[in-house]
Backbone as XML, in Angstrom:
<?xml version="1.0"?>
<chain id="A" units="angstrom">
  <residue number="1" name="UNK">
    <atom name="N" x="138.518" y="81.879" z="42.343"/>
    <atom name="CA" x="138.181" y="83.095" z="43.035"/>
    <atom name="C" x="136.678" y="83.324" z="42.993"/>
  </residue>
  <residue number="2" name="UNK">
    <atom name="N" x="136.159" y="84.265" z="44.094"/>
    <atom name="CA" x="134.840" y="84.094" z="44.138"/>
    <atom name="C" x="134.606" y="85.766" z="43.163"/>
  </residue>
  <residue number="3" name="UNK">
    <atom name="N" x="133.019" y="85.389" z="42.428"/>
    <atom name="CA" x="132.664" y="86.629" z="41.636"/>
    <atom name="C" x="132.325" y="87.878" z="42.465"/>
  </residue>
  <residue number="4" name="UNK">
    <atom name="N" x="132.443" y="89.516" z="41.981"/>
    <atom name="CA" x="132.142" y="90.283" z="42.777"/>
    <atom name="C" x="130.521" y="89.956" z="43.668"/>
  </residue>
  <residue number="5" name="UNK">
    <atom name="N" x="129.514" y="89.467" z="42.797"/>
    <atom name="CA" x="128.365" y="88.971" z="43.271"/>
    <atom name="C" x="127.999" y="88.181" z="44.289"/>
  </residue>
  <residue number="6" name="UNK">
    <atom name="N" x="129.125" y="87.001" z="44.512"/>
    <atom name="CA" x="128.839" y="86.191" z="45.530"/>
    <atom name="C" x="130.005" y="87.226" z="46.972"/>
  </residue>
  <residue number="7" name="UNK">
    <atom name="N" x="130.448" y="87.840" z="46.563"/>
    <atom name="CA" x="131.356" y="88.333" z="48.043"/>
    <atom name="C" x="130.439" y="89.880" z="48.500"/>
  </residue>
  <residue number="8" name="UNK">
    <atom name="N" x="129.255" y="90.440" z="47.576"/>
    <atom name="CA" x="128.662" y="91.283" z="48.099"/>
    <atom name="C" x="128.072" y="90.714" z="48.702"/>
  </residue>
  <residue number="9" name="UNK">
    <atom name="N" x="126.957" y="89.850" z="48.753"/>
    <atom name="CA" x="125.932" y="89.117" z="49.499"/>
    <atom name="C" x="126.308" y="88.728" z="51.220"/>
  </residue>
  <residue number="10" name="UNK">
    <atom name="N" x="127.334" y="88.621" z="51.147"/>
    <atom name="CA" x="127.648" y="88.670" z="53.117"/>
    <atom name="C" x="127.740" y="89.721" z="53.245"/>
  </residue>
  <residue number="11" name="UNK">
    <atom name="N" x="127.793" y="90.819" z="53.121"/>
    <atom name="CA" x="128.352" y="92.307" z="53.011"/>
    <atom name="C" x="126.500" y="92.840" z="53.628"/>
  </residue>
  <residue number="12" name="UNK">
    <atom name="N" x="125.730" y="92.716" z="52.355"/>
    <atom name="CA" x="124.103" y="93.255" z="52.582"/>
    <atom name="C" x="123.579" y="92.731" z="54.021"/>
  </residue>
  <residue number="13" name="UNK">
    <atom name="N" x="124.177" y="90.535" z="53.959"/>
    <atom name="CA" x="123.454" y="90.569" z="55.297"/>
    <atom name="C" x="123.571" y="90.292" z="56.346"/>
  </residue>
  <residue number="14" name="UNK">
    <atom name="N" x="125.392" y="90.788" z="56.034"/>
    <atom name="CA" x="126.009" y="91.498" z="57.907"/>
    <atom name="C" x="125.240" y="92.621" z="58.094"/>
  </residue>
  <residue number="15" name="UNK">
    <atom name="N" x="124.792" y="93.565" z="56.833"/>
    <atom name="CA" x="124.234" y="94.763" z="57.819"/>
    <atom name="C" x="122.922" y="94.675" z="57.653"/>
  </residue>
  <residue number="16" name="UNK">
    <atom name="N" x="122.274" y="93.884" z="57.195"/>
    <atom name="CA" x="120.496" y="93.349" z="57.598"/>
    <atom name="C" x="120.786" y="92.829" z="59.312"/>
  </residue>
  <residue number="17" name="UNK">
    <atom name="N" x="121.629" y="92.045" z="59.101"/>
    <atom name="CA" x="121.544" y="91.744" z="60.546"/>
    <atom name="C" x="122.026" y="92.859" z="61.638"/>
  </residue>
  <residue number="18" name="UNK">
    <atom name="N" x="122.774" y="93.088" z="61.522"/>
    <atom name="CA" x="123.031" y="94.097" z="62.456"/>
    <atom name="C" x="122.265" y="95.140" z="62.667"/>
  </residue>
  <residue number="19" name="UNK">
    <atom name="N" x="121.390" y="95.322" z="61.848"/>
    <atom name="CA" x="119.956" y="96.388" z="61.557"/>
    <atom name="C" x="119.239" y="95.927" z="62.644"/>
  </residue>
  <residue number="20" name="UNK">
    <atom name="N" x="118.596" y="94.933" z="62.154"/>
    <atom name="CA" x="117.763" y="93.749" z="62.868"/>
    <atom name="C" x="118.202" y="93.718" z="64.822"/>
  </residue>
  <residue number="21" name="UNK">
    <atom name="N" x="119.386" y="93.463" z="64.586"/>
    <atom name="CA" x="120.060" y="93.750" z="66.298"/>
    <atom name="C" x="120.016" y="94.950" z="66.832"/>
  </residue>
  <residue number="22" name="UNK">
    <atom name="N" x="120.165" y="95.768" z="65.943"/>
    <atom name="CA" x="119.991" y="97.026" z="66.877"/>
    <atom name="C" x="118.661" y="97.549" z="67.341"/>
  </residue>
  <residue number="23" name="UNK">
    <atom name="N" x="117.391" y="97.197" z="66.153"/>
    <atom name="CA" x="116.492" y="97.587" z="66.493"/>
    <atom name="C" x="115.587" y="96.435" z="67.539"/>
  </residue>
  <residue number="24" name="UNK">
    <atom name="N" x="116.148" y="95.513" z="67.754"/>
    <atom name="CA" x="115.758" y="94.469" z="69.039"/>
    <atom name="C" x="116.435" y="94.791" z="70.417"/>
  </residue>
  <residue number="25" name="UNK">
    <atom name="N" x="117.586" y="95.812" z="69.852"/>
    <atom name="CA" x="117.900" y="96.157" z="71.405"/>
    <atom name="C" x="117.060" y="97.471" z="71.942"/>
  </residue>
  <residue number="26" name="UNK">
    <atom name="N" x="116.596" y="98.780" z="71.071"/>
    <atom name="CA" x="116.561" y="99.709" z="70.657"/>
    <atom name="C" x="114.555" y="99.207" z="70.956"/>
  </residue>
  <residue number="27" name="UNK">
    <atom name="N" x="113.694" y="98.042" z="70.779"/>
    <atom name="CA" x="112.804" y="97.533" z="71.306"/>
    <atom name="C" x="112.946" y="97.049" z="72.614"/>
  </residue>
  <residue number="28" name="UNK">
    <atom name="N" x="114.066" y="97.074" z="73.302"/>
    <atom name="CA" x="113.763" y="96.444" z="74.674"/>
    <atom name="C" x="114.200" y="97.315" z="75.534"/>
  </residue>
  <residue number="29" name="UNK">
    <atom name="N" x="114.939" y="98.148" z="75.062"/>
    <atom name="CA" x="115.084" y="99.573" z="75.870"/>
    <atom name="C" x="113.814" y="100.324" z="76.313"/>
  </residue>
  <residue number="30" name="UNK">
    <atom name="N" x="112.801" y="100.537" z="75.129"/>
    <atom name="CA" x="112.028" y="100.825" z="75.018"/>
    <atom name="C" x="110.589" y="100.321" z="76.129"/>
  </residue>
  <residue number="31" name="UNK">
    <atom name="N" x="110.619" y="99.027" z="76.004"/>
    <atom name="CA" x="109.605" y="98.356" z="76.475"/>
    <atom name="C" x="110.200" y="98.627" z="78.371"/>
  </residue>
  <residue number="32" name="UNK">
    <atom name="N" x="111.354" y="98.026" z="78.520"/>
    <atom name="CA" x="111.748" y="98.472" z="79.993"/>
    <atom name="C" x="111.531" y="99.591" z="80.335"/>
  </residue>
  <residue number="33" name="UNK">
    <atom name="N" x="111.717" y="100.649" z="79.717"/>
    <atom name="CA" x="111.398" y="102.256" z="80.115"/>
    <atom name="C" x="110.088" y="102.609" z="80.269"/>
  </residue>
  <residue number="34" name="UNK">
    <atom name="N" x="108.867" y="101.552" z="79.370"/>
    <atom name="CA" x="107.575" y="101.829" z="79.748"/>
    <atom name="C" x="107.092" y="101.051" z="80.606"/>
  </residue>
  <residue number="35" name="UNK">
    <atom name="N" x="107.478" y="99.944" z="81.167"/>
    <atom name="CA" x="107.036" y="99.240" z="82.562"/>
    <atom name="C" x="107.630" y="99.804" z="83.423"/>
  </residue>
  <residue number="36" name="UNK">
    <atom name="N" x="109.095" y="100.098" z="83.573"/>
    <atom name="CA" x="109.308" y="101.388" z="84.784"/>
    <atom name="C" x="108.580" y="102.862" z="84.940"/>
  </residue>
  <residue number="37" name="UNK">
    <atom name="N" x="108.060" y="103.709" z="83.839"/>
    <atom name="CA" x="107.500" y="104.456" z="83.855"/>
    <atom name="C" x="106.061" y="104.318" z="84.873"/>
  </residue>
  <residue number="38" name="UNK">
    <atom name="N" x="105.782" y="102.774" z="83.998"/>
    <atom name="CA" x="104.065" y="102.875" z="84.514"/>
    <atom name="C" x="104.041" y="101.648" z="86.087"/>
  </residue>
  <residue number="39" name="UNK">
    <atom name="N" x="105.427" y="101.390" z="86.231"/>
    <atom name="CA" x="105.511" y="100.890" z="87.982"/>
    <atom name="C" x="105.775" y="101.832" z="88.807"/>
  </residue>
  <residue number="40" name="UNK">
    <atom name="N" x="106.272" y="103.222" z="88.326"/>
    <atom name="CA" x="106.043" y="104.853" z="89.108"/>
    <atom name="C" x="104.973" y="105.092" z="89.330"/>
  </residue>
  <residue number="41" name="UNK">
    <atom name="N" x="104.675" y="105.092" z="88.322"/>
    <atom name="CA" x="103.074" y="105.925" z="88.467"/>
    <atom name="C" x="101.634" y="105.097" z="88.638"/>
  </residue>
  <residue number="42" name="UNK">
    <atom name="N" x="101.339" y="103.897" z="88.988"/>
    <atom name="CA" x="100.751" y="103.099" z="88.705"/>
    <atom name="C" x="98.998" y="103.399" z="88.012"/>
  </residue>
  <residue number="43" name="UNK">
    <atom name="N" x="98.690" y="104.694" z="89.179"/>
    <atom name="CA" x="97.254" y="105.083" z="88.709"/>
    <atom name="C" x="97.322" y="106.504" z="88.276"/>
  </residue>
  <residue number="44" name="UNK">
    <atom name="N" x="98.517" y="107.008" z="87.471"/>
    <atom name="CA" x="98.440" y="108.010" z="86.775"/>
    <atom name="C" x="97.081" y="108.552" z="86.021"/>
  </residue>
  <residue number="45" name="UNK">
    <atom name="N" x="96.735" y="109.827" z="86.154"/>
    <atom name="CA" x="95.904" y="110.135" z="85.005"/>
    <atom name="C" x="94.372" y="109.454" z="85.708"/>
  </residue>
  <residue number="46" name="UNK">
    <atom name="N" x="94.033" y="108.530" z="86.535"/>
    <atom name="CA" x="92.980" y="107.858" z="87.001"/>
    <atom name="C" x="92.114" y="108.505" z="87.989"/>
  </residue>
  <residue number="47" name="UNK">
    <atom name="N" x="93.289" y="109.219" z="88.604"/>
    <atom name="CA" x="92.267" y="109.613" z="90.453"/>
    <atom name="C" x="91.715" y="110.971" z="90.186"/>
  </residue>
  <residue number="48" name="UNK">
    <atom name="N" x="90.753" y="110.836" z="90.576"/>
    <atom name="CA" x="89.946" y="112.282" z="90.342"/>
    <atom name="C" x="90.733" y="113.464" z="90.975"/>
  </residue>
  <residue number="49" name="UNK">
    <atom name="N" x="91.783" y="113.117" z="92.096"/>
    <atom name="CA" x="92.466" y="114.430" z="92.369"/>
    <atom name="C" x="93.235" y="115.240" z="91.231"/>
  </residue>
  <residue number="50" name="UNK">
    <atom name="N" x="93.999" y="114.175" z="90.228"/>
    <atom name="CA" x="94.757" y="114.722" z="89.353"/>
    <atom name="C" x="93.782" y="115.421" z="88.417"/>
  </residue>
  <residue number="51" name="UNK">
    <atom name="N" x="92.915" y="114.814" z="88.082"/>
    <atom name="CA" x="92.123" y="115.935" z="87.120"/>
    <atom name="C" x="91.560" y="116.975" z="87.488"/>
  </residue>
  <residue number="52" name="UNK">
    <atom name="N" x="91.693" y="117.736" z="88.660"/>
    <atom name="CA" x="90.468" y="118.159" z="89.064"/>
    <atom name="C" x="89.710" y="118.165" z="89.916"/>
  </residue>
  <residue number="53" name="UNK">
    <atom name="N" x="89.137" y="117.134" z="89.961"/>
    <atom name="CA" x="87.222" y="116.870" z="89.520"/>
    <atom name="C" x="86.868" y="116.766" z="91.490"/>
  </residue>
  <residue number="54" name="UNK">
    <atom name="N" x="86.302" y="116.818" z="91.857"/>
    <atom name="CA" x="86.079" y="116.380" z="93.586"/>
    <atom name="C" x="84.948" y="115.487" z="93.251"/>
  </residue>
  <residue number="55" name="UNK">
    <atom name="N" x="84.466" y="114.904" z="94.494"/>
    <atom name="CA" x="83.039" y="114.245" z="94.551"/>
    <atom name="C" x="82.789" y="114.167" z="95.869"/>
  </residue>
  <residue number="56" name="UNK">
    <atom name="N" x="81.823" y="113.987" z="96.129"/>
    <atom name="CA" x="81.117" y="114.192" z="97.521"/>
    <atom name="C" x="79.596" y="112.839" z="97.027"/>
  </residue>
  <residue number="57" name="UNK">
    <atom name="N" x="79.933" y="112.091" z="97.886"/>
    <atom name="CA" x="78.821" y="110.711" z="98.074"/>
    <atom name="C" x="78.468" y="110.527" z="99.428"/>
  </residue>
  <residue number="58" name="UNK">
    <atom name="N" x="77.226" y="110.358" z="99.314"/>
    <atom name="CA" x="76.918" y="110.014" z="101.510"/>
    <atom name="C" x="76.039" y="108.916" z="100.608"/>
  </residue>
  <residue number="59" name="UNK">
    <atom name="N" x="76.795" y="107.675" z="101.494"/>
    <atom name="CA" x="75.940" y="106.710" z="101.224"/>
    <atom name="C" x="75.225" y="106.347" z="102.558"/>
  </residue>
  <residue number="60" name="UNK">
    <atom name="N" x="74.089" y="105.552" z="102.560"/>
    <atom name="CA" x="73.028" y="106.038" z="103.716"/>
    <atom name="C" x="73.354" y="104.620" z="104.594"/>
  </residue>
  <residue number="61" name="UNK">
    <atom name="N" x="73.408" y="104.659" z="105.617"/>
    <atom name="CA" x="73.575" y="103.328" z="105.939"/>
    <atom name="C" x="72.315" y="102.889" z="107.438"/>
  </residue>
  <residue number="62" name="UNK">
    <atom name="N" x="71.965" y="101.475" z="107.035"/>
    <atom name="CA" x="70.440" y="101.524" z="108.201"/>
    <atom name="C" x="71.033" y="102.181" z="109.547"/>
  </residue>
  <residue number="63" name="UNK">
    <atom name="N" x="69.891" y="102.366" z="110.927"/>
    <atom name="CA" x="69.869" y="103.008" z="111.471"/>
    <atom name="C" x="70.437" y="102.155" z="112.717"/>
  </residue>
  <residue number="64" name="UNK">
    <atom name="N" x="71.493" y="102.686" z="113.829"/>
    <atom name="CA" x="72.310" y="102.251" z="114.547"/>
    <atom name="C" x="73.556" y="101.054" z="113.709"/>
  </residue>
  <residue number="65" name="UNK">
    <atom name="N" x="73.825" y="101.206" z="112.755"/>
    <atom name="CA" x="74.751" y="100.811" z="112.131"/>
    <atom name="C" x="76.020" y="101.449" z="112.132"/>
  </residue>
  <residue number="66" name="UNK">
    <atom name="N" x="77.206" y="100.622" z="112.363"/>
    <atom name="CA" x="79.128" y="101.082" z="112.443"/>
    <atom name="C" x="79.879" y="100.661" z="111.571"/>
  </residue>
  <residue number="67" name="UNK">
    <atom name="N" x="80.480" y="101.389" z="110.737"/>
    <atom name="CA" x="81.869" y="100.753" z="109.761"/>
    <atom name="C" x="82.744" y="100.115" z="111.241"/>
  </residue>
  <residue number="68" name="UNK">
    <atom name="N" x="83.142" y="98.836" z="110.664"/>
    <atom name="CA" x="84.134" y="97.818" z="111.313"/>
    <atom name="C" x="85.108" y="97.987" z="110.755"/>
  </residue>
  <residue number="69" name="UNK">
    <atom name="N" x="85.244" y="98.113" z="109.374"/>
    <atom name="CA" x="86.750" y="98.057" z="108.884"/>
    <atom name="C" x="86.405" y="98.561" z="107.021"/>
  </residue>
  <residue number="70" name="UNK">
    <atom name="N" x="87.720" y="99.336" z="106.552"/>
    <atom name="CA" x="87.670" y="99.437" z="105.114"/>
    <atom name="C" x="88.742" y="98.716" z="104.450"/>
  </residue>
  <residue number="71" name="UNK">
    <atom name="N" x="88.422" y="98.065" z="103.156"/>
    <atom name="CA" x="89.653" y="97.197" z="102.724"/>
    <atom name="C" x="90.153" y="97.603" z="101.079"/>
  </residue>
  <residue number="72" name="UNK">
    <atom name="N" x="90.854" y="97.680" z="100.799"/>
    <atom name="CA" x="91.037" y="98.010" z="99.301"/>
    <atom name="C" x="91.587" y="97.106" z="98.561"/>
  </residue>
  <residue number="73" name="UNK">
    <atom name="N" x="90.348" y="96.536" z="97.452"/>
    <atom name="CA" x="90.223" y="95.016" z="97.254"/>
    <atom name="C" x="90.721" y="95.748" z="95.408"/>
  </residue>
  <residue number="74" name="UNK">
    <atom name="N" x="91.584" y="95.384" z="94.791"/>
    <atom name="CA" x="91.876" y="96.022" z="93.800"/>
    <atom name="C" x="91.383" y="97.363" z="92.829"/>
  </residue>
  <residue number="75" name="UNK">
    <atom name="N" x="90.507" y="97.483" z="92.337"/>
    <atom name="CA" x="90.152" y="99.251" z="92.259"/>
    <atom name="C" x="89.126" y="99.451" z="93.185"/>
  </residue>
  <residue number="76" name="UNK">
    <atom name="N" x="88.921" y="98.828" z="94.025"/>
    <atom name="CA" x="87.155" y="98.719" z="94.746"/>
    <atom name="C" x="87.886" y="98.744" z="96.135"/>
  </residue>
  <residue number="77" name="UNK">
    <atom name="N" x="86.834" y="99.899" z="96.811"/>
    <atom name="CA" x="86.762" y="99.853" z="98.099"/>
    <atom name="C" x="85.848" y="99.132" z="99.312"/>
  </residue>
  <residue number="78" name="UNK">
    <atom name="N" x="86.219" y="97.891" z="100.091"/>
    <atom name="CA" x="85.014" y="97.042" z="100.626"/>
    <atom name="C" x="85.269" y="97.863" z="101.991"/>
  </residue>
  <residue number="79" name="UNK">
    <atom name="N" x="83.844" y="98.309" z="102.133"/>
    <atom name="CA" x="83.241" y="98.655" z="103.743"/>
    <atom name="C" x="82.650" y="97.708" z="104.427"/>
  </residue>
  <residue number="80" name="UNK">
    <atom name="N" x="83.024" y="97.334" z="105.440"/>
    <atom name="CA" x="82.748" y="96.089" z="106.673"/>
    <atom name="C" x="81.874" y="97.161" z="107.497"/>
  </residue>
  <residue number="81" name="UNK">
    <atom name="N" x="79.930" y="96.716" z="107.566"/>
    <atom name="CA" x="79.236" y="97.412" z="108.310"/>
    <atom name="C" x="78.411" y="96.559" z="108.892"/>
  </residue>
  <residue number="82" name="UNK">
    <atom name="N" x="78.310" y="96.732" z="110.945"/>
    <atom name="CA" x="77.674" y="95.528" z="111.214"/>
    <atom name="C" x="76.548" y="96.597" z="112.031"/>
  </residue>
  <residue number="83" name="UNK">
    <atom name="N" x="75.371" y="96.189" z="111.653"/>
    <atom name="CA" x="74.114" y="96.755" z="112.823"/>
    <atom name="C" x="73.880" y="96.033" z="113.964"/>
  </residue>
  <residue number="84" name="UNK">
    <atom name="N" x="72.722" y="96.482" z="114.850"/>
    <atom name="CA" x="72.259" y="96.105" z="115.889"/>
    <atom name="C" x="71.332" y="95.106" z="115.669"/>
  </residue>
  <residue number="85" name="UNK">
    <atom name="N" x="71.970" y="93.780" z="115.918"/>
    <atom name="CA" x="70.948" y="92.409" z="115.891"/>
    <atom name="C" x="70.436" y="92.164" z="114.498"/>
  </residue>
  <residue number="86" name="UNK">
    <atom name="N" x="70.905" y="92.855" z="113.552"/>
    <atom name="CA" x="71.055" y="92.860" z="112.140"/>
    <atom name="C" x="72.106" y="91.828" z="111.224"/>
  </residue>
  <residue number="87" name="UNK">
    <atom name="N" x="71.720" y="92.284" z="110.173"/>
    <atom name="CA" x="72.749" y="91.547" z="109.270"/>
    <atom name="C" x="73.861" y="91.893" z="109.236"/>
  </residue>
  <residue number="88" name="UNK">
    <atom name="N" x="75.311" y="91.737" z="108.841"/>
    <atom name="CA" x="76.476" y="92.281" z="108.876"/>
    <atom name="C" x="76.666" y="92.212" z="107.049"/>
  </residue>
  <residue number="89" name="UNK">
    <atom name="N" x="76.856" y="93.274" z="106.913"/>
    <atom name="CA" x="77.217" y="93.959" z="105.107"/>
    <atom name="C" x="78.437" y="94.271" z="104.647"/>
  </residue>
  <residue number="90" name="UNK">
    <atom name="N" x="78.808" y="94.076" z="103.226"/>
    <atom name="CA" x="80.090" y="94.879" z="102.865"/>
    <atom name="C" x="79.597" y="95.650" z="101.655"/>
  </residue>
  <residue number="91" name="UNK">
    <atom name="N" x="79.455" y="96.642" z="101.781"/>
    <atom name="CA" x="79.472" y="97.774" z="101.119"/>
    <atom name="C" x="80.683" y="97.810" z="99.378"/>
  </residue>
  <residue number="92" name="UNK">
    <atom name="N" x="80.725" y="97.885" z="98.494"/>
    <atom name="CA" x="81.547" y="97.633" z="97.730"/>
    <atom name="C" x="81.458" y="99.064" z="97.162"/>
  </residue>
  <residue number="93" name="UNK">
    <atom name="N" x="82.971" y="99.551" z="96.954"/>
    <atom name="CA" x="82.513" y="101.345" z="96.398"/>
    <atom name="C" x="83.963" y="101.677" z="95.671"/>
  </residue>
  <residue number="94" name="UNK">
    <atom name="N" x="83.280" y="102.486" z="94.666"/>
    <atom name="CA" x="84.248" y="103.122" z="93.965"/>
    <atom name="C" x="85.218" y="103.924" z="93.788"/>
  </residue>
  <residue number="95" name="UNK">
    <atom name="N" x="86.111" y="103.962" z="94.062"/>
    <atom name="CA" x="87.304" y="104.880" z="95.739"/>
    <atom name="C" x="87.508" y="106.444" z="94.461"/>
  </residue>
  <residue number="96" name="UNK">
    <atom name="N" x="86.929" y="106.299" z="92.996"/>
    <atom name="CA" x="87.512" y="107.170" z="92.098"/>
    <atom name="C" x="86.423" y="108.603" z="91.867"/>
  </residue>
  <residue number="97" name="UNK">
    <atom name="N" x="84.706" y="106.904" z="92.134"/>
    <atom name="CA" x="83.619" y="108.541" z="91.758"/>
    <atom name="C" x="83.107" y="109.008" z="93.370"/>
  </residue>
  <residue number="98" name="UNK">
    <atom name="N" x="83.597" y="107.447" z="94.461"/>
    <atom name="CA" x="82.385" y="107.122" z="95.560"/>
    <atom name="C" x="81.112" y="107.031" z="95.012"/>
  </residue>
  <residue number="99" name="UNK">
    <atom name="N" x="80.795" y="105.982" z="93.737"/>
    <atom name="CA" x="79.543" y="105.845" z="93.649"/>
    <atom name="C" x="79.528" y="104.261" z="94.353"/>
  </residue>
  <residue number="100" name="UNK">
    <atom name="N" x="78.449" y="103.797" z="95.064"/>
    <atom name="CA" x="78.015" y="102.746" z="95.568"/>
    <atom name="C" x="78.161" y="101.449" z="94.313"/>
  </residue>
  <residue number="101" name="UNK">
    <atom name="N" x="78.765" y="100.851" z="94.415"/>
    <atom name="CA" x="78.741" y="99.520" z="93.325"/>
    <atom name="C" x="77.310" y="98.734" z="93.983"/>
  </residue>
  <residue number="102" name="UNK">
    <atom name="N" x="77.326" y="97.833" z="94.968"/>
    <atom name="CA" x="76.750" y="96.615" z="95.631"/>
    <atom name="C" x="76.917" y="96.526" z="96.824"/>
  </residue>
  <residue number="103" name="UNK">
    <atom name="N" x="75.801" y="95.885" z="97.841"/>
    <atom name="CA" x="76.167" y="95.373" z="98.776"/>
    <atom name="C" x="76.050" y="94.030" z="98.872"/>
  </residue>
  <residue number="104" name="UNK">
    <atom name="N" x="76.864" y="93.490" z="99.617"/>
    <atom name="CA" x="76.949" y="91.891" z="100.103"/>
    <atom name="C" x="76.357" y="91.684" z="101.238"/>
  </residue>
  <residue number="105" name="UNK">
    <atom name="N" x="75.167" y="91.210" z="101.923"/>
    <atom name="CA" x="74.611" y="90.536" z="103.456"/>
    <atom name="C" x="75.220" y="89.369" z="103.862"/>
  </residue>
  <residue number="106" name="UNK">
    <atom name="N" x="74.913" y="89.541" z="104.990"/>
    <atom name="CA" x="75.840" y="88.246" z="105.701"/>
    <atom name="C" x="74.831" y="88.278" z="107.141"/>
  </residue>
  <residue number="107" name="UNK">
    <atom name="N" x="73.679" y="87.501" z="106.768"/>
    <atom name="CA" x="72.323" y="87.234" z="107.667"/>
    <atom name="C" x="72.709" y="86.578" z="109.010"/>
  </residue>
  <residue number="108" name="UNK">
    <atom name="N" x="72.360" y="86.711" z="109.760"/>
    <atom name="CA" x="72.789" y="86.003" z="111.212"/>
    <atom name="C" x="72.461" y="84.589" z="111.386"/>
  </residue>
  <residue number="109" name="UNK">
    <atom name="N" x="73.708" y="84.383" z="111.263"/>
    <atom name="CA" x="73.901" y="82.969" z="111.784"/>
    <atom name="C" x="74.359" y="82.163" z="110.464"/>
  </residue>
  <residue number="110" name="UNK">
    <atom name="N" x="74.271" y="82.878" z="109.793"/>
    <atom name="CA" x="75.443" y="82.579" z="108.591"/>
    <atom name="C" x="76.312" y="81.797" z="108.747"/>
  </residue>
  <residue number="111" name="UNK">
    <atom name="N" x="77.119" y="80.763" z="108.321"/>
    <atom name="CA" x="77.902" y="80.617" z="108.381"/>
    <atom name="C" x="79.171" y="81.682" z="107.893"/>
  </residue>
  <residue number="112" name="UNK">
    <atom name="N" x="80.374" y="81.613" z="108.507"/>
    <atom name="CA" x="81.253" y="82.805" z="107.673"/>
    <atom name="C" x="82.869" y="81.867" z="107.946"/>
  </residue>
</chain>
């Protein structure tokens, strides 16, 4: 017959394990509920509308110059601006303060 000692020892670590399982399920519940949370909301808490805050930016652009197109290149906003017999530019801007990041030229006769 086995001693009381050796028949407790499966006893402790059926329920180590089962500890262990619950809190791996009890972790993935968890983790799914915060990637669905933050695939709702993606820019929670980020855009200046939610806080508040406004901004007002005039960025200056040379003279007889037209936005062609705006693109939203991951947090950055690219402005497509072509002048008269000029260079053609993309404007790179910050869609959160509208502060001006950079511009890119694209000189005539560029290749593109």
């Amino acid at each position: 017959m086995a001693s009381p000692a050796q028949a407790s020892a499966p006893l402790w670590l059926k329920v180590l394990v089962i500890g262990m399982g619950l809190l791996i399920v009890v972790g993935f519940v968890v983790a799914v509920a915060e990637i669905a949370r933050r695939i709702s909301t993606p820019n929670a808490g980020r855009s200046p509308a939610s806080e508040g805050s406004r901004f007002t930016e005039r960025i200056a652009l040379p003279s007889g110059a037209r936005i062609v197109s705006m693109n939203a290149v991951g947090d950055r906003l690219v402005v497509h601006v072509e002048t008269q017999g000029g260079p053609a530019s993309a404007y790179v801007v910050d869609p959160r303060s509208g502060a001006l990041l950079g511009t890119i030229e694209f000189p005539p006769g560029a290749g593109r």
